[in-house]
C-alpha positions as CSV (number, residue, x, y, z in Angstrom):
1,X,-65.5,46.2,-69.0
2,X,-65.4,45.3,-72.7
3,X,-68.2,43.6,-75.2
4,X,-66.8,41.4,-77.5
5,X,-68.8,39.7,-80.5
6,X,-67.9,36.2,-80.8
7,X,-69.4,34.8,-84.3
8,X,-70.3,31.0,-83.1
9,X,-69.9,28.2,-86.0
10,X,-73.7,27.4,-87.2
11,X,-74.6,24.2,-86.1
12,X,-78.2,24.5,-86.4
13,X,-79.6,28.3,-86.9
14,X,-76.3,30.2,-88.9
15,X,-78.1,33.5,-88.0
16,X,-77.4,33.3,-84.2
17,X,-74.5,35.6,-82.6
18,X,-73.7,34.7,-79.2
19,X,-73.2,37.9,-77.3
20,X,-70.3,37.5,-74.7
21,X,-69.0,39.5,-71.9
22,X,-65.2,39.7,-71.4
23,X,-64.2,41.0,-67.9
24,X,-60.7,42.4,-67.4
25,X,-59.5,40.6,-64.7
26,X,-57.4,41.5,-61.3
27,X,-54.2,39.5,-60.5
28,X,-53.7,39.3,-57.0
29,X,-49.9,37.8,-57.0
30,X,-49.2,36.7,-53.2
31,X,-45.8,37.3,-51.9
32,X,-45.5,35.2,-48.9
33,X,-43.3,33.4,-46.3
34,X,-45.1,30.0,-45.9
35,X,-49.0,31.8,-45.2
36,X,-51.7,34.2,-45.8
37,X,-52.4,35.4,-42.2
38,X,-56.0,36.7,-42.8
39,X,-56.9,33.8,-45.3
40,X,-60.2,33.9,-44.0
41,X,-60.9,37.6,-44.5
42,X,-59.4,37.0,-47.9
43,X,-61.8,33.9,-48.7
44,X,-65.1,36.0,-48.0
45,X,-63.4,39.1,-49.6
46,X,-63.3,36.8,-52.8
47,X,-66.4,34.8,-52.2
48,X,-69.0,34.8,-54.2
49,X,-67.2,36.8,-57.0
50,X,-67.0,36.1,-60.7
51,X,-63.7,34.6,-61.2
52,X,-63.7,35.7,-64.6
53,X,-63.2,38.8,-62.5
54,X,-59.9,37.3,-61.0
55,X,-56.8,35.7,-60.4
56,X,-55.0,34.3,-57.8
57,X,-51.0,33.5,-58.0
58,X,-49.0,32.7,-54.1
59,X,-45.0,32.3,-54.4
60,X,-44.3,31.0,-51.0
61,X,-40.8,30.7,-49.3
62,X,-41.7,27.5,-46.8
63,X,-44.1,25.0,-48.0
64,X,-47.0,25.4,-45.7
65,X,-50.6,24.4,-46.5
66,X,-52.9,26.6,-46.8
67,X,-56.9,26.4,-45.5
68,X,-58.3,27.8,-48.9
69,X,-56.0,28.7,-51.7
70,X,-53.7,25.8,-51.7
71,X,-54.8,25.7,-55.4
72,X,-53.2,29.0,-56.4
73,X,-49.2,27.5,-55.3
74,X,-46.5,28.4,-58.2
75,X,-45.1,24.8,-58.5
76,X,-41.6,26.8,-59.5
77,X,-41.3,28.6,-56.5
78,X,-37.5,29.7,-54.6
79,X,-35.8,30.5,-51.7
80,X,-35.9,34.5,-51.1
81,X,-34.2,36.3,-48.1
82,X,-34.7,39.8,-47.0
83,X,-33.2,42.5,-48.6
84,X,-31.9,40.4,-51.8
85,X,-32.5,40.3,-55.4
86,X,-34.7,37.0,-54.6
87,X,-37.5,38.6,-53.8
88,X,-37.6,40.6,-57.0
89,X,-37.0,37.1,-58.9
90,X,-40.0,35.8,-57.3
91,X,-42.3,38.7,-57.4
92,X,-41.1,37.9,-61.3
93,X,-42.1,34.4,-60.9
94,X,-45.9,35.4,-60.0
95,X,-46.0,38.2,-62.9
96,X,-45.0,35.9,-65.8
97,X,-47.5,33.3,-64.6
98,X,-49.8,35.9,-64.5
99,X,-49.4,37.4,-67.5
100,X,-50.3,34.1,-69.4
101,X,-53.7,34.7,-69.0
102,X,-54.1,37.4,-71.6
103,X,-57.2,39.0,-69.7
104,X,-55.4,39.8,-66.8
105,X,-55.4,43.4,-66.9
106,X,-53.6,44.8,-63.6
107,X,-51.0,43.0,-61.2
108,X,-51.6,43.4,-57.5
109,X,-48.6,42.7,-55.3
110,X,-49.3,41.4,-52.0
111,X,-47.5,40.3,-48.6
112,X,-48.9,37.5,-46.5
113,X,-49.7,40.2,-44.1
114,X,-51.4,42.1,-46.2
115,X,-55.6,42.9,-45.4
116,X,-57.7,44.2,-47.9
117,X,-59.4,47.6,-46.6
118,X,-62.4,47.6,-49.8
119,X,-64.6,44.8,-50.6
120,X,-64.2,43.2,-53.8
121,X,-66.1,45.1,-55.9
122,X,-64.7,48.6,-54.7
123,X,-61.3,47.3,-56.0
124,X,-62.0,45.9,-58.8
125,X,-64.1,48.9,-60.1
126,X,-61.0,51.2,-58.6
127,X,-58.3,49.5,-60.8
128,X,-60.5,48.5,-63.5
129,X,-61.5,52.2,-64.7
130,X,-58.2,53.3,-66.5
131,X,-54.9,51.5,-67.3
132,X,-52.4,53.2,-64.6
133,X,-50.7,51.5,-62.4
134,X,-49.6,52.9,-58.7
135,X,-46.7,53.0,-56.8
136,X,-45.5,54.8,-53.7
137,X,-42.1,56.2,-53.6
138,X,-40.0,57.3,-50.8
139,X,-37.7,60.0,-50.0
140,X,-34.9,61.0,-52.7
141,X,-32.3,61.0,-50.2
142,X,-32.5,57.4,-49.6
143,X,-31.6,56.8,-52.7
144,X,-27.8,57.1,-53.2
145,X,-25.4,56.2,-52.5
146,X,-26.7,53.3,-52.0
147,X,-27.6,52.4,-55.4
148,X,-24.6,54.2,-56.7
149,X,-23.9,50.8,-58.5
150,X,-27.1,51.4,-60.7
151,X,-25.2,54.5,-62.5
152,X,-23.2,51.6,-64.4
153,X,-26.5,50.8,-66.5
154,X,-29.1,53.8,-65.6
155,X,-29.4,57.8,-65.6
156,X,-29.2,59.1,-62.5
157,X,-32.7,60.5,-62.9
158,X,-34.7,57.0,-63.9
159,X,-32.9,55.9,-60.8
160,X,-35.8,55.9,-58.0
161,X,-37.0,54.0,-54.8
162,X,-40.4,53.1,-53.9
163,X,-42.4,50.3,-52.1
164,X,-42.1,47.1,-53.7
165,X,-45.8,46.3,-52.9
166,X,-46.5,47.8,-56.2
167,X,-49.8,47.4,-58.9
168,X,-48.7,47.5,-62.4
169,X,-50.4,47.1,-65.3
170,X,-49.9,44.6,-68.3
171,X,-47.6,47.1,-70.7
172,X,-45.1,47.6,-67.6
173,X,-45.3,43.7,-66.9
174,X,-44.5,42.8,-70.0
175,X,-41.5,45.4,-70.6
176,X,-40.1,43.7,-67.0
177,X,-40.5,40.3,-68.3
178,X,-39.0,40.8,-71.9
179,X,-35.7,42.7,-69.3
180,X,-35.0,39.0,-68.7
181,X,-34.6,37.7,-64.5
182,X,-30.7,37.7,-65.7
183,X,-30.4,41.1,-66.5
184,X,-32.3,42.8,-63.7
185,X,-29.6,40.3,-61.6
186,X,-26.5,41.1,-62.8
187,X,-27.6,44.8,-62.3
188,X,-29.6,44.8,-59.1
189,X,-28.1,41.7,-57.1
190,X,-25.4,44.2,-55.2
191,X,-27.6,46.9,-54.1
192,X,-29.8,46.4,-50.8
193,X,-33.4,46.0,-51.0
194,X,-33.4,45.9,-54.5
195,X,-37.1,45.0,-54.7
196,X,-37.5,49.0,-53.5
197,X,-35.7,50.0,-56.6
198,X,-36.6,47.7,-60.0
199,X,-39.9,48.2,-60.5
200,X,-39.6,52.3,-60.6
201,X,-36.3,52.3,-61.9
202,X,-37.5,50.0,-65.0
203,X,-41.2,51.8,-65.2
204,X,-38.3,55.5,-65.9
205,X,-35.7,53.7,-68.0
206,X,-38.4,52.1,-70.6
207,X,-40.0,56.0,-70.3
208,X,-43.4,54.4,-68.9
209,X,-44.0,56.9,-66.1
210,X,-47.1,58.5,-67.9
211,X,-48.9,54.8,-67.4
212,X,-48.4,54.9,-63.3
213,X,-50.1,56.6,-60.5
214,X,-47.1,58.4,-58.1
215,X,-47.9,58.7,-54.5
216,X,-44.9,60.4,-52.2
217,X,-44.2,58.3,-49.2
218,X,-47.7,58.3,-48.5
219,X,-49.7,56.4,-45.7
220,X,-53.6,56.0,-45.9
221,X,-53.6,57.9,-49.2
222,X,-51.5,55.2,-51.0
223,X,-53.3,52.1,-52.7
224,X,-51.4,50.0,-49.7
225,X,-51.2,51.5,-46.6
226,X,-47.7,51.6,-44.8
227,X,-47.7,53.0,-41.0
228,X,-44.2,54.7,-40.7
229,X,-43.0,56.8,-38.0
230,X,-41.5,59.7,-40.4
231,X,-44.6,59.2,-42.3
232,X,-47.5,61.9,-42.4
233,X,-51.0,60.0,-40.7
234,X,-53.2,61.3,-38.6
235,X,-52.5,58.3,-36.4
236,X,-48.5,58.7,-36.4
237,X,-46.5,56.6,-33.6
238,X,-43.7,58.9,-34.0
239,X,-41.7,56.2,-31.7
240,X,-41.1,54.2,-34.7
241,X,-38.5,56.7,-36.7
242,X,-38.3,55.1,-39.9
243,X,-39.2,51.6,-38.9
244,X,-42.8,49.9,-39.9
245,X,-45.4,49.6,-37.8
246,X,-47.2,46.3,-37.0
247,X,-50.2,46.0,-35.3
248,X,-51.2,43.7,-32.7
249,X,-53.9,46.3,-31.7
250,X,-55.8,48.8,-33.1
251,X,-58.2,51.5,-32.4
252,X,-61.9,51.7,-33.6
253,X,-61.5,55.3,-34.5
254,X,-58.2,54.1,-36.9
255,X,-59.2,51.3,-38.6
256,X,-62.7,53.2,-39.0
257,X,-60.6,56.1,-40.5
258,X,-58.5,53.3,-42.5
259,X,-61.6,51.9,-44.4
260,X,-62.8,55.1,-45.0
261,X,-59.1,56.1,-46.7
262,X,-58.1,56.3,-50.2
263,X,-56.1,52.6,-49.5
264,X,-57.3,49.7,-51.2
265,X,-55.1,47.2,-48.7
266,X,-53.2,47.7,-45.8
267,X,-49.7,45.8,-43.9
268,X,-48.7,45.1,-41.1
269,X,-51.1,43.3,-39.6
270,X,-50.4,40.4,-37.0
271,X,-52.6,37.2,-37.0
272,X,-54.5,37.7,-33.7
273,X,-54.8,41.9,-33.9
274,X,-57.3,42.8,-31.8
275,X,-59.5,45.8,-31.9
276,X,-58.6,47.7,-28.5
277,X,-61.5,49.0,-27.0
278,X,-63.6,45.7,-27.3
279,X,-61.1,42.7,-28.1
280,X,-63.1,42.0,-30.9
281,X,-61.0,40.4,-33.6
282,X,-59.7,42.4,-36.7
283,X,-60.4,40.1,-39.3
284,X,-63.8,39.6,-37.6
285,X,-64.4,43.0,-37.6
286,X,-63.6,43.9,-41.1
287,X,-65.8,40.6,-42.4
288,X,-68.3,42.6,-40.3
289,X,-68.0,46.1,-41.9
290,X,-67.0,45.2,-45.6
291,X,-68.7,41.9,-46.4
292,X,-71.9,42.0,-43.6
293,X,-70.2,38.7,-41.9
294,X,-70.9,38.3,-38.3
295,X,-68.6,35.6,-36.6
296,X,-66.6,35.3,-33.5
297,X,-66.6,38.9,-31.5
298,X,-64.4,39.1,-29.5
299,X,-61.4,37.1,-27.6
300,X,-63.5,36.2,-25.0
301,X,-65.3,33.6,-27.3
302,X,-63.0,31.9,-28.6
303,X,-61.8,28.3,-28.1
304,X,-58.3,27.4,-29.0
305,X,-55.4,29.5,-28.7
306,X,-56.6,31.9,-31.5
307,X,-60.2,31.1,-29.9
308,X,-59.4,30.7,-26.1
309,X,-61.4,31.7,-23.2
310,X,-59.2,31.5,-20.5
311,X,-56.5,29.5,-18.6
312,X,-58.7,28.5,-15.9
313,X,-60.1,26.0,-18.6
314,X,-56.9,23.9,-18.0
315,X,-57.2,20.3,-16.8
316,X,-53.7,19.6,-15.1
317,X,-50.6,21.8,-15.7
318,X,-48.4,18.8,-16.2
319,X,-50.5,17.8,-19.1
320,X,-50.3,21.1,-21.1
321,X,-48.1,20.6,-24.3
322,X,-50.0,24.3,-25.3
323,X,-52.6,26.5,-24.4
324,X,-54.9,25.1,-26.4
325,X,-54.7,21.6,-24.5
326,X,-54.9,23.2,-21.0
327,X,-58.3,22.8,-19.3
328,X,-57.9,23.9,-15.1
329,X,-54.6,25.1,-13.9
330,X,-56.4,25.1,-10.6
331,X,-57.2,21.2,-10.5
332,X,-53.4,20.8,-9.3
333,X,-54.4,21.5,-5.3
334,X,-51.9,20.5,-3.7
335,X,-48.2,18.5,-4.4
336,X,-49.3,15.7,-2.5
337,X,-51.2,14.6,-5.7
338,X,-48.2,13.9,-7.6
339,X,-47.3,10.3,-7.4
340,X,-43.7,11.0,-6.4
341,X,-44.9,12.4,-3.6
342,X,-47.6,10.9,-2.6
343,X,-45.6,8.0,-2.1
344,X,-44.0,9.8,0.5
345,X,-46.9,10.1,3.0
346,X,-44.9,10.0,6.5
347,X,-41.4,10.2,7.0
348,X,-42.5,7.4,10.3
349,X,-43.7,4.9,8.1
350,X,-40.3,4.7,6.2
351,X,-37.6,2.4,7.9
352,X,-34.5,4.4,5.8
353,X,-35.0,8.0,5.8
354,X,-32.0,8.3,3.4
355,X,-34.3,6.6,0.9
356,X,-37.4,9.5,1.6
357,X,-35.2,12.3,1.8
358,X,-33.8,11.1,-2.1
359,X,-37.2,10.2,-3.3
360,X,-38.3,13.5,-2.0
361,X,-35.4,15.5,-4.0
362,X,-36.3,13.5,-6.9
363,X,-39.8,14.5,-6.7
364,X,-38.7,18.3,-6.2
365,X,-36.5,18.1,-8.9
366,X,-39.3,16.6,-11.1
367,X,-41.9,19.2,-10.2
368,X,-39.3,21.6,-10.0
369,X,-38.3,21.0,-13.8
370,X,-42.2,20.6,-14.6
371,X,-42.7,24.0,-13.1
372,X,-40.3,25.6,-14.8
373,X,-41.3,24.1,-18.4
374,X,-45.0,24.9,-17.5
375,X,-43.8,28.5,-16.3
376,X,-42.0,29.1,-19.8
377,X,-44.9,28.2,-22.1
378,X,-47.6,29.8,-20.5
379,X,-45.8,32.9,-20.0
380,X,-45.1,32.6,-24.2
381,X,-49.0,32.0,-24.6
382,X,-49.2,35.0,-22.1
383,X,-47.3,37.3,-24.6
384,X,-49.8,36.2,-27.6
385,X,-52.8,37.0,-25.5
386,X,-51.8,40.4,-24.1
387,X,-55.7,41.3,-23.8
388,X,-56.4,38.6,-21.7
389,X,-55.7,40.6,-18.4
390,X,-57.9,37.7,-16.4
391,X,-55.5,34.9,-17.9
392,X,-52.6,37.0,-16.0
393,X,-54.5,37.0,-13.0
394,X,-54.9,33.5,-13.2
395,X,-51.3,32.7,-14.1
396,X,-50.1,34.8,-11.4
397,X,-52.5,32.8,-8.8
398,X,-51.0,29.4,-10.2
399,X,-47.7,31.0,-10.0
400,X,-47.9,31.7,-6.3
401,X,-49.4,28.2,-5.4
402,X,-46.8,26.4,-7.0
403,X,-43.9,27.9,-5.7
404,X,-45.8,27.7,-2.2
405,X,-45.9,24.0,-3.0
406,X,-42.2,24.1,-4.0
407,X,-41.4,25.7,-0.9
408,X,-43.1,23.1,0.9
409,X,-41.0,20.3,-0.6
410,X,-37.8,22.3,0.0
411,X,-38.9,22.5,3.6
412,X,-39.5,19.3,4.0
413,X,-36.6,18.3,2.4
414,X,-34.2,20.3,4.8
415,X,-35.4,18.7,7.9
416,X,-34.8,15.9,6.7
């Protein structure tokens, strides 16, 4: 923090000096698809904080609205694909608008499913200490030959690869800006995943590696937290290889240990992860520990599809459009309460049975197709709720009675 004597023009007493606190301030420069997945757990991590203590920048690829940071939208933003040298152009895009503010004193670069791991505070007092910035690099051999193309413009030895969820501070932004978008695209557009080799391979060719902090392919004792299969953690799913992990569950003991690790923010981390041993959510979970928030527990609580208790809440399975609409799967007893059918009470009261026997195919059909639509999209809500072993259950229950019901029809229709 730095104290800075501003000498106010006397209006009335020409002996006052106004003394005025100057923060260095924290750009957190969102990289996302078209949302922030834990935008609440991001909200209270920034709530109630100085925002001379901060700044918020999101480049988005799709246009979506967002619940609290709408605000912070680049009106310049572009289309970026995986792997390519747009998503080095738009991590650009966020640093230059950044870098306006002139006390913006280290860049943060985030994914939409990124978490943070330390409460406000912790972070900025972390990055705010000494000028370094911090990247994590990966193994040497994945380095040629498929950058071989860089040995055009660079030494072999400022040639390097490292997570592109980097934190840089404003020296090494400002060297990337004054490279110019055009140059880092005539050299970097032909090499994959160039967005794992700019920001390291600039920080060595402008000799700035004595301002950054080096981690080597590093886990919980990065500044972002990457789960890897080939990676050393003490929680290692070795079935990954070299492909990262994201979590739809996790254990107490390992985002216990997380928290308590050297990483300031952590990815990949789905919506609706659920801690394992109590299907407590993970957002809720972490409000809970880092910023003493105590909200929704658990699954079980909940009310719409990120909130839902359970499928036996459904009113009438040929009125679900989704989950979240569905009160009683159970109030459909019986297929004789489906108008088709119920028009059909007795073959004996029907002078052409060629007439019942199509009405009744129709109504198969109909229920049939219903069935098979209904099937479908509860068994997709069923793969988003993969805790929810009683909504199974229940599914499984409905299941049976409707192809009983089916069956019945079918019968029916064959004696006819």
């Amino acid at each position: 923090m730095s104290r800075r004597l501003i000498l106010n023009k006397p209006q009335v007493d020409d002996h006052i000096i106004e003394n005025v606190i100057e923060y260095k301030k924290i750009a957190f420069c969102f990289l996302i698809q078209n949302e922030i997945h834990y935008e609440e757990l991001w909200y209270n991590f920034f709530k109630d904080i100085d925002l001379s203590k901060y700044s918020i920048y999101i480049h988005y690829k799709n246009n979506y609205n967002l619940k609290y940071f709408s605000q912070y939208v680049l009106k310049n933003c572009i289309h970026t694909e995986w792997s390519k040298v747009s998503l080095v152009l738009a991590s650009n895009k966020l640093f230059k608008q950044a870098f306006v503010t002139e006390t913006n004193y280290k860049f943060v670069l985030l994914s939409g499913n990124c978490i943070p791991f330390k409460s406000f505070d912790y972070v900025y007092n972390f990055l705010t200490k000494d000028n370094y910035g911090h990247l994590n690099l990966f193994h040497k051999d994945s380095i040629f030959p498929r950058c071989d193309n860089l040995l055009k413009y660079f030494e072999r030895n400022h040639i390097n690869k490292s997570s592109q969820w980097v934190i840089l501070n404003r020296n090494i932004v400002q060297k990337i800006i004054e490279f110019g978008d055009s140059n880092i695209y005539d050299k970097f557009h032909n090499i994959f995943a160039p967005d794992e080799h700019v920001y390291i391979t600039l920080i060595n060719y402008f000799n700035l590696s004595n301002q950054v902090m080096l981690t080597n392919y590093a886990s919980d004792t990065a500044t972002t937290f990457t789960h890897r299969g080939n990676m050393k953690y003490k929680y290692l799913n070795r079935h990954l290889i070299d492909v990262v992990m994201t979590y739809d569950k996790i254990s107490i003991n390992e985002i216990n240990h997380l928290l308590d690790s050297i990483s300031l923010f952590g990815r990949k981390f789905n919506p609706n992860c659920i801690i394992t041993e109590t299907g407590e959510y993970l957002t809720h979970y972490i409000s809970k520990k880092l910023f003493n928030i105590n909200e929704v527990k658990n699954v079980n609580e909940a009310k719409n599809v990120n909130e839902v208790k359970n499928v036996n809440e459904v009113k009438n399975v040929n009125e679900v459009k989704n989950v979240n609409e569905v009160k009683n799967v159970n109030e459909v007893k019986n297929v004789n309460e489906v108008k088709n059918v119920n028009e059909v009470k007795n073959v004996n009261e029907v002078k052409n049975v060629d007439d019942v026997k199509s009405n009744i195919i129709l109504a198969y059909g109909s229920l049939l197709d219903q069935f098979n639509k209904n099937n479908k999209l509860i068994n997709n809500q069923l793969l988003n709720l993969k805790s929810e072993y009683s909504l199974l259950d229940q599914f499984n229950k409905n299941n049976k009675l409707m192809n009983t019901q089916l069956l019945n029809l079918k019968s029916l229709i064959d004696k006819l």
